[in-house]
N, C-alpha and C positions, 0 to 999 in steps of 0.2 A: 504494500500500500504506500504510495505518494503524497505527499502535503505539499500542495504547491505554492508558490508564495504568495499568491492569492490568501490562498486559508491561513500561511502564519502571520500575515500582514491584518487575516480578522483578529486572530488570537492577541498581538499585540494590542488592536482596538480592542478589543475584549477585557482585557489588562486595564489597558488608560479610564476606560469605562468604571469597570469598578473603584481605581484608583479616585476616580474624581467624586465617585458617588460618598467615599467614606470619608475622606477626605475635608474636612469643614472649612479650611485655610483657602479651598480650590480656586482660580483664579482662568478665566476662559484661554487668556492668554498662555498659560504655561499648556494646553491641550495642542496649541498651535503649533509651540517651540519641540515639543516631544516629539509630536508624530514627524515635524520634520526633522528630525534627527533620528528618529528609524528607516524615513525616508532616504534620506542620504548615506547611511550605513548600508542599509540595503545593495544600495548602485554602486558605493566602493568596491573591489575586487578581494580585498579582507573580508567585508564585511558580504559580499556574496557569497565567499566560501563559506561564515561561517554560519549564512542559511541553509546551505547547504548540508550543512553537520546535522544544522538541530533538523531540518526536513528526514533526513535518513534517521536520527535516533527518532523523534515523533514517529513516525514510519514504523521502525521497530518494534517498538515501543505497541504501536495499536494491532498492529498483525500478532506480535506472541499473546494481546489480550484475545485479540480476534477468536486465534486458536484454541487459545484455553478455554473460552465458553461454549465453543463449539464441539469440544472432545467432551465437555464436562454434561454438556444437555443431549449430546448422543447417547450417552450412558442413562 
C-alpha cells in the first residue's frame, strides 16, 4: 500500500487542524507560516526524500495492520 503525498500533505493538515483546535494562544496567521513551511520542505530534494521515508514506513506500517486483521477475522 502507497500514501501518496497527497494523503500525507492531508495528514499534516490533519495535524495543524487539531493543533489549532487545542491550542487557545492560536493565531490564523501562524496556520499560514506552517503549512508553508511543509510546503517548501516538501519541494526541497531533503525534504522529498524524507517523504519518501515516512510514505514507505506509513505504507508498512498499514499493510502489516492490513494483514493482521485479515488473518485474524479469517480464523
Amino acid at each position: 500500500m502507497n500514501l501518496t503525498t497527497t494523503g500525507l500533505a492531508l495528514l499534516v493538515a490533519i495535524g495543524i487542524g487539531i493543533w489549532m483546535k487545542k491550542d487557545s494562544s492560536f493565531r490564523p496567521r501562524e496556520v499560514l507560516v506552517v503549512s508553508l513551511f511543509w510546503v517548501l520542505v516538501m519541494m526541497t530534494p531533503i525534504g522529498a526524500g524524507v517523504v519518501d521515508k515516512v510514505q514507505v514506513m506509513i505504507g508498512n506500517g498499514v499493510g502489516a495492520a492490513t494483514s493482521t486483521v485479515n488473518d485474524v477475522s479469517s480464523k
